[in-house]
C-alpha positions as CSV (number, residue, x, y, z in Angstrom):
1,X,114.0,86.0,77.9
2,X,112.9,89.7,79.4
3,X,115.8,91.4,80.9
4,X,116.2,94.7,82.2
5,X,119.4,97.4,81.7
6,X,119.3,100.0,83.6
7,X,121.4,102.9,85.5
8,X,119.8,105.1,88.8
9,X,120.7,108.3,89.6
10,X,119.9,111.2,92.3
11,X,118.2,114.0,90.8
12,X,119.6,117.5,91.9
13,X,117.5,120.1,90.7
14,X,114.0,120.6,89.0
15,X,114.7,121.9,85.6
16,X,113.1,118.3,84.3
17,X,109.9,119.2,85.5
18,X,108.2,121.2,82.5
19,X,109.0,119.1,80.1
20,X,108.0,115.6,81.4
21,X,104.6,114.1,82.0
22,X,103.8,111.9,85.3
23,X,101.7,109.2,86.3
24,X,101.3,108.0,89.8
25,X,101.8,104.8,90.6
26,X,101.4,102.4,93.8
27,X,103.4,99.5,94.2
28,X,104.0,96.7,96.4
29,X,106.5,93.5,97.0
30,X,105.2,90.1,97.7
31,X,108.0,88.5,100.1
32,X,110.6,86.6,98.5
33,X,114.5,85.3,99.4
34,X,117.7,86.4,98.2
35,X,117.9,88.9,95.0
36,X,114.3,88.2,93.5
37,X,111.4,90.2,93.4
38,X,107.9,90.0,92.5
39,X,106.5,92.9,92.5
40,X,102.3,94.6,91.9
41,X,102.3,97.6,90.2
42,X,98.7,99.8,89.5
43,X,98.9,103.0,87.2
44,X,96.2,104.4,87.1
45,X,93.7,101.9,85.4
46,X,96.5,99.0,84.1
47,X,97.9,96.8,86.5
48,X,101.3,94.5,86.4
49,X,102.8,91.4,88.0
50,X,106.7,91.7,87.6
51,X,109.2,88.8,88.5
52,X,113.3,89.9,88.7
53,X,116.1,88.0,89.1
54,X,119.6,89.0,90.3
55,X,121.4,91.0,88.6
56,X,124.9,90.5,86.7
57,X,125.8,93.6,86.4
58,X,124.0,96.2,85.1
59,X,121.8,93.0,83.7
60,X,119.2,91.1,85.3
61,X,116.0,88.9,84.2
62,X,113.0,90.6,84.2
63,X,109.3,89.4,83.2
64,X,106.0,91.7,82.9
65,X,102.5,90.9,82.6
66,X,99.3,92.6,82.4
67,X,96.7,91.8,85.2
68,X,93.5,92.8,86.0
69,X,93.2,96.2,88.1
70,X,91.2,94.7,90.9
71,X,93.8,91.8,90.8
72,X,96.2,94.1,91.6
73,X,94.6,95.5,94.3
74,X,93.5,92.8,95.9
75,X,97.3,91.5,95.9
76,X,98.2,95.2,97.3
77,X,96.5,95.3,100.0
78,X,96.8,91.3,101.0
79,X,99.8,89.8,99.9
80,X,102.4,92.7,99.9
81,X,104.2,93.7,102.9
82,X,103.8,97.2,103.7
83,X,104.6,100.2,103.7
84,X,103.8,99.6,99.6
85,X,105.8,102.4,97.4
86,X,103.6,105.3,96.6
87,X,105.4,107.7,93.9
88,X,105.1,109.5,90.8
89,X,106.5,108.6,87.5
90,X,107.5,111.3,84.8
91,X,108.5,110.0,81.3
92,X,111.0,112.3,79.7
93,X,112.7,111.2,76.0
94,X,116.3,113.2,75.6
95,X,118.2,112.0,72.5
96,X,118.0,108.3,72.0
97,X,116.6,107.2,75.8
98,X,114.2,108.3,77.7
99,X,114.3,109.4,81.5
100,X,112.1,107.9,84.1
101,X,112.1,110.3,87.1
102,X,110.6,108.8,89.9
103,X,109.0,112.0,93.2
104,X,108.5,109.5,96.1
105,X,105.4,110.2,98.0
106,X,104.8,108.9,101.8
107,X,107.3,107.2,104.0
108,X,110.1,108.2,100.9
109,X,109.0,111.6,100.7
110,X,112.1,114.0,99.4
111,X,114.0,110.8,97.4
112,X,113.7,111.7,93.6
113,X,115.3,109.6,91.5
114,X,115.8,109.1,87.3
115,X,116.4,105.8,85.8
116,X,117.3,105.0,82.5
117,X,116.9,101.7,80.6
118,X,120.0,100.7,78.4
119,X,119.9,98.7,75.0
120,X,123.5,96.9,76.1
121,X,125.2,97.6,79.5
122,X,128.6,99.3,77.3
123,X,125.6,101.9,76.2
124,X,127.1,105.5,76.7
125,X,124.1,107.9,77.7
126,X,124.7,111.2,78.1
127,X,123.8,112.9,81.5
128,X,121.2,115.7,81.5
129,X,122.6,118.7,84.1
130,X,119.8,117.7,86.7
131,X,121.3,114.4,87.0
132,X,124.0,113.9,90.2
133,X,125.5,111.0,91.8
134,X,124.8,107.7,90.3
135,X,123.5,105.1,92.8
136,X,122.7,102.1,90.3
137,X,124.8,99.7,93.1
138,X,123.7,101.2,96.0
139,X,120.8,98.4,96.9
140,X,119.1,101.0,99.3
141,X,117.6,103.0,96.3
142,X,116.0,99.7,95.3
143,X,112.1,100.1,94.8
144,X,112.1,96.9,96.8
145,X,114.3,98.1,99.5
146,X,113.0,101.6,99.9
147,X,109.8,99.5,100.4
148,X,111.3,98.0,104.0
149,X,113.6,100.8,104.8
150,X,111.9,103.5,103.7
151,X,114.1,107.1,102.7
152,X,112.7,108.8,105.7
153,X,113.9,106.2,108.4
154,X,117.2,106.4,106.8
């Protein structure tokens, strides 16, 4: 089973920046009930269909397949709900994880936020200086939150 580990975090400064390389992605949420997601994800020219459960935890199921591009687009602009997430991902590897940094474009302009994915949820990680206040339980930093109460309405 696919399962996903991971901590969030506000980012305070932009001393990452140099260092990391970016992508921009656009994403979307098909409706669902309760703690599940299904989400559409294009970067560039790949495409995913995820499915997440609730989490326990730090710990919740996750499953990711490749789709076609024009799938995914199709899906994005029919069966998501708007506003979709619009946002740019940097990859940046420090010690034995590696960062994602995610710059919010559109109605979550100004939110920057870094994830990391853990190996176990005990996993100690050590927190670059760029890095402020956690907000891994905070459920309005959620990509599928942020996507119906968007950062700039907050």
């Amino acid at each position: 089973m696919g399962q996903e580990i991971e901590r969030k975090f506000l980012v305070v400064s932009d001393s990452w920046r140099e260092a990391a390389q970016g992508e921009v992605i656009s994403q979307g949420y098909i409706p669902t009930q309760d703690a599940r997601t299904v989400r559409v994800r294009r970067v560039g020219d790949r495409a995913y269909l995820t499915l997440k459960g609730p989490a326990v935890g730090l710990v919740r199921p996750e499953f990711e397949y490749p789709i076609p591009v024009y799938d995914a687009q199709v899906m994005l602009t029919t069966l998501c709900e708007p506003p979709l997430i619009e946002k740019t991902r940097y990859r940046l590897p420090l010690g034995p994880v590696v960062w994602e940094i995610d710059d919010f474009h559109g109605q979550n302009q100004g939110l920057i936020i870094a994830e990391v994915e853990l190996t176990s949820p005990d996993q100690i990680v050590d927190l670059p200086d760029w890095v402020g206040a956690e907000v891994t339980h905070d459920l309005r930093y959620q990509n599928a939150n942020l996507a119906r109460h968007p950062f700039t309405a907050w």
